[in-house]
C-alpha positions, 0 to 999 in steps of 0.5 A: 530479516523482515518480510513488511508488506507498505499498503495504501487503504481506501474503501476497498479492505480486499486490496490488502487481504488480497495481497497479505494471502499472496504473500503467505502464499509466497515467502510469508509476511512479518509485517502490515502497515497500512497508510491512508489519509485523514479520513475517518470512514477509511480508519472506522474499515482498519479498527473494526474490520481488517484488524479482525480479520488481520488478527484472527484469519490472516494470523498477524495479531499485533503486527500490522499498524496503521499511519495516517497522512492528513489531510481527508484527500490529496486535492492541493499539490501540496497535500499530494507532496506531503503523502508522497513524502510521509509514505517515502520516509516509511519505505525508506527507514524500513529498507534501511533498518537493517539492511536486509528487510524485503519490503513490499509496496501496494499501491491500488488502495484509496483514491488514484492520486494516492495510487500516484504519489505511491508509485513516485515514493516508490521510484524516488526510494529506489533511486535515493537508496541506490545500489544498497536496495535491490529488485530482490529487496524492494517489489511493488505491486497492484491488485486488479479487481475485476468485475468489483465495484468500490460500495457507496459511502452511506453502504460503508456504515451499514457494512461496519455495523454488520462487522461490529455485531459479526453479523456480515453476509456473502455480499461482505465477505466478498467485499472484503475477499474478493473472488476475482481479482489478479496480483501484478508485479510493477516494475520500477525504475532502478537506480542501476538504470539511471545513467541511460536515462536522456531527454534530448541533451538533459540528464537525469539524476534521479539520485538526488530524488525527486522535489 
């Protein structure tokens, strides 16, 4: 059995921080993998700060990764449907590699659409997997950060140099470990709640997942 923690990454590196310490301090985690989009700035954070910080303090040298879904945003529907499939597939073969992985899912990094198509690869895995994915199995959560306020892109340069050199300050430290911030568990919907759901007279078969 595999504890995998699944995060979405944008400009905030303290939403996956936040949420590896939760889990060491709940049960431990086997496994980081980090998903985003073709955007170069949001890799330069994963290469040259978190994989330090995901190495050496969070003590998971070689065992976090990251998967990159083009394109650069999820502005066509189109490119939202591809993100929401990509970050399915990995839910999915890690819940299935062995039959009994605990698979946590992150949904606040990157933009809201990211956020969104996360939350529906996380209903569509746990209908699809039916009755073989439990709540004890598959967990979703959200970091509130409170009083934080995402820095500007041209800040995000000066803020790699610093790191590259470990010249960092308070402000960075804060940046990538934010003091004030609360972890929520998201409930799902659950395949074993699927026959209730009625719109009118039309029934739903969230089993065959979602187009």
């Amino acid at each position: 059995m595999a504890r995998i923690l699944v995060c979405t990454l944008g400009y905030s590196p303290g939403v996956v921080t936040k949420m590896v310490q939760h889990l060491q301090e709940n049960g431990g985690v086997d496994e980081v993998c980090l998903v985003t989009t073709n955007n170069t700035k949001i890799m330069d954070i994963y290469n040259h700060i978190l994989r330090r910080e995901l190495n050496d303090k969070l003590q998971l040298q070689d065992k976090h990764w990251s998967k990159t879904i083009p394109p650069e945003d999820l502005s066509e529907q189109s490119h939202f449907k591809e993100f929401r499939r990509e970050l399915a597939a990995i839910l999915k073969e890690r819940l299935q590699d062995n039959g009994e992985n605990i698979v946590h899912l992150c949904i606040s990094g990157g933009r809201k659409t990211m956020t969104y198509a996360a939350a529906l690869a996380a209903e569509e895995v746990a209908a699809c997997l039916g009755e073989t994915v439990t709540r004890e199995r598959f967990h979703v959560w959200h970091i509130q950060l409170i009083d934080e306020q995402e820095p500007a892109v041209e800040d995000i340069e000066e803020r790699l140099q610093r790191y590259r050199s470990r010249r960092d300050n308070e402000d960075d430290r804060r940046w990538l470990y934010p003091e004030n911030s609360q972890v929520l568990e998201i409930p799902y919907f659950h395949f074993a709640e699927a026959h209730r759901v009625r719109d009118d007279s039309i029934e739903y078969d969230y089993s065959k997942g979602i187009k």
